[in-house]
N, C-alpha and C positions, 0 to 999 in steps of 0.2 A: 504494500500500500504506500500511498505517495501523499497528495495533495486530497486531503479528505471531499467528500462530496458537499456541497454549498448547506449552509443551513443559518437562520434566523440570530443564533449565538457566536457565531462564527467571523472572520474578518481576513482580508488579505492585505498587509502593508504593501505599499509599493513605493520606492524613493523614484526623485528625476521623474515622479508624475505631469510635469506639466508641461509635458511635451512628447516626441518622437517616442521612443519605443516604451517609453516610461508610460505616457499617455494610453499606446495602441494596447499595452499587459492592461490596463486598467478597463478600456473598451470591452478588452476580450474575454477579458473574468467578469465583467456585471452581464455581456451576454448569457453566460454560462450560469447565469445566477448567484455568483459569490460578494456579497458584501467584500467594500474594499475601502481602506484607509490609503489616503492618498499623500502623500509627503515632499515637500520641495521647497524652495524660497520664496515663488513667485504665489504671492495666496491669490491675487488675481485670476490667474490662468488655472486654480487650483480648484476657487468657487466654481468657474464658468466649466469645467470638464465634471466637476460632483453634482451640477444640476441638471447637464444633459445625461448622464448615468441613471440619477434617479429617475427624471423622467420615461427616459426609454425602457428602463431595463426595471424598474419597479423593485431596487433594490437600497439599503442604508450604506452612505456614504460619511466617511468622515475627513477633515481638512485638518491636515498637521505642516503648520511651517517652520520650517526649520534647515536651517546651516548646516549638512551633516559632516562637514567639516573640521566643525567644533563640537571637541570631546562633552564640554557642557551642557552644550544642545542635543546629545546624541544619546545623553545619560539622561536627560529630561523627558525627550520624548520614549525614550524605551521602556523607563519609567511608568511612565502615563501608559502605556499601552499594554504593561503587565501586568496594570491594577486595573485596566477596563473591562467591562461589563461583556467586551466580547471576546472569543476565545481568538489570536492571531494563528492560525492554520497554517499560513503562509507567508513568504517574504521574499520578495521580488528587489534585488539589492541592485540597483539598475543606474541610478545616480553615479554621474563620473565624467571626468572632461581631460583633455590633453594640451598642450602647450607644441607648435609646429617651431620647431628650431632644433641647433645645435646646443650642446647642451651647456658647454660653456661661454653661447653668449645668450644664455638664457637670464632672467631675474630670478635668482634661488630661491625667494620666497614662491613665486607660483609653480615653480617646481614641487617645489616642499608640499604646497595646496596640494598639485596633483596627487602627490605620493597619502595625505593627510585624508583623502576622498575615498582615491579609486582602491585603497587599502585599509588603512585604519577603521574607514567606514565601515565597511564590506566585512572582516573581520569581526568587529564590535557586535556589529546587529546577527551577525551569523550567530555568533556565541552567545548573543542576550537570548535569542528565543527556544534555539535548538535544545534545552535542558525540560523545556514545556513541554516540548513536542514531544520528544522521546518518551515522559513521564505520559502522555495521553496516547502512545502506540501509534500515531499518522503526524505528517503536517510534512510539508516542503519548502524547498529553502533556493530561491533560483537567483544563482550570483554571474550578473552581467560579465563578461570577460570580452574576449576580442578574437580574431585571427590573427592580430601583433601580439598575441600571447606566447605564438606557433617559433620565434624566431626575435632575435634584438632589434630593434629600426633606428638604425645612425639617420638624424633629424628627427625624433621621437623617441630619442632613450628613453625618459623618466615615463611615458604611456604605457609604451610598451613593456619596460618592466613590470609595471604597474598590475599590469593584464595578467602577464606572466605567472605572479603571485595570486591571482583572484582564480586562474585553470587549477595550478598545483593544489590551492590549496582546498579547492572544492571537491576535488578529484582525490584524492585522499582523505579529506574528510566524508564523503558520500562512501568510499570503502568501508572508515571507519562505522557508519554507521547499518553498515550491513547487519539483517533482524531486526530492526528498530520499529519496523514502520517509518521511517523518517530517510527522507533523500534530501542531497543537497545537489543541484543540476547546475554545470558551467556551461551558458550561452554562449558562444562566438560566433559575434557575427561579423562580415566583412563589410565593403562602403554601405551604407544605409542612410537616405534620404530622413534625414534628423537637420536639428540644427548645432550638433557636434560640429562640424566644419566652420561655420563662422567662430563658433566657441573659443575654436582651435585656434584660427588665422589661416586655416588654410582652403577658404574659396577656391582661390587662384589654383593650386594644385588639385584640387577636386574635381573642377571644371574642367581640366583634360583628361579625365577618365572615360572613354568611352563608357555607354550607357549601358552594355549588355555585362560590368561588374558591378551594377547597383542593384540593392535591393528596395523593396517599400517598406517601412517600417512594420505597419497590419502584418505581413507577412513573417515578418522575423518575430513577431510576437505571438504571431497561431503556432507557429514552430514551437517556440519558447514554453508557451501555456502544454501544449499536448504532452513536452518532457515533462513538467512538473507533472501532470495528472499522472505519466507512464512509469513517476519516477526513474526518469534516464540520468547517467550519470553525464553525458556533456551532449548537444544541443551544437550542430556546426548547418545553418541554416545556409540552401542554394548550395547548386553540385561545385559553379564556381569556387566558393570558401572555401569547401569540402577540398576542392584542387588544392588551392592557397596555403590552405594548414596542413596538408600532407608533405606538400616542397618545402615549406617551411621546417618542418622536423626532418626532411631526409636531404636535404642539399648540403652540402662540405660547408660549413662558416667562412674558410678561407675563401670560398667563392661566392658566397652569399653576402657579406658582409661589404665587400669593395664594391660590388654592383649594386645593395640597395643604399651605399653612400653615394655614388656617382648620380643617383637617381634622385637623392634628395637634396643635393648641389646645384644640379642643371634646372628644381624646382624653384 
């Protein structure tokens, strides 16, 4: 068993709600009828996606904003949602963003951000709820990762390691919870029409990616939802990616490493 079946006591967190793939999990689970808690900075775009939820889908939504950045904020809201009236079943760790450069003419503070997000995050809320779940025998645990997980990206160290740790460590922790009822599923997806790319700074290189390596985000997130339900340990959405994250773990580093530097030079 994986992601328990929807019910009225029940709830699904989801960080990086208020947008792309954060938004599409959040779509895709009040389809399916799961109450969802919704979590990000922008509580604008937070109300306006929890009112079209309730309406269409006839389900309870709740709005949490919050920095998950900061460890304060992250002990606050985990807090709150350990003493709420509903059970968190699930947790869509999806919140995360990157920095498009080299790494030392980077600003080490938004580095530091990234590494403070796409990890510490990720980690923290894994480990707040996973101790619940296991005591109730179901619940799932679905941590955003990447296809720059697959391999290092010289002009994207600090993401890509970033990624790195969020595969490993869900991939091993999803072992360790072998008989639990309890799985933790690592997503990797590859370009996906989000607004990750501006986040980044990286339009301009986005923009010459031919079209047939992009996915829609709805897409990467029906993917996403069916692992949690199937309890899968990793989730590689589009046979594309599938390609990506295979050359990425079997190609020689001495050869991979000088071409995707040359690649993000001439970007």
């Amino acid at each position: 068993m994986a992601l328990p079946p929807p019910s009225s006591g029940s709830t699904v967190l989801i960080t990086g709600a208020s947008s792309g793939i954060g938004a599409d999990l959040a779509q895709g689970l009040a389809e399916r009828g799961y109450n969802v808690t919704l979590a990000a900075r922008r509580r604008e775009r937070l109300e306006e996606l929890a009112g079209e939820l309730r309406e269409a889908h006839d389900v309870h939504v709740e709005v949490e904003t919050c920095d998950l950045g900061d460890a304060a904020a992250r002990r606050t809201l985990t807090a709150a949602l350990l003493a709420g009236e509903r059970e968190v079943v699930g947790v869509c760790n999806n919140a995360g963003f990157g920095n498009l450069g080299r790494f030392l003419e980077q600003a080490l503070d938004k580095e530091t951000a990234v590494v403070r997000l796409n990890v510490e995050a990720v980690h923290e809320l894994t480990g707040a709820f996973l101790p619940r779940m296991v005591e109730q025998g179901s619940g799932a645990i679905l941590n955003v990762a990447s296809t720059a997980a697959f391999q290092p990206l010289p002009g994207f160290a600090t993401y890509a390691a970033s990624k790195a740790f969020v595969h490993s460590f869900s991939e091993a922790v999803h072992a360790e919870l072998s008989g639990t009822g309890v799985s933790v599923t690592s997503l990797c997806p590859g370009f996906t029409r989000t607004e990750f790319d501006q986040a980044a700074g990286a339009e301009d290189a986005a923009s010459r990616l031919p079209g047939f390596t992009w996915m829609e985000s709805e897409d990467v997130a029906r993917q996403a939802i069916e692992g949690m339900l199937a309890g899968r340990r990793t989730v590689v959405p589009g046979m594309i990616n599938k390609v990506v994250s295979t050359s990425g773990r079997y190609t020689p580093r001495t050869v991979l490493l000088p071409l995707i530097d040359r690649v993000s030079k001439s970007g």
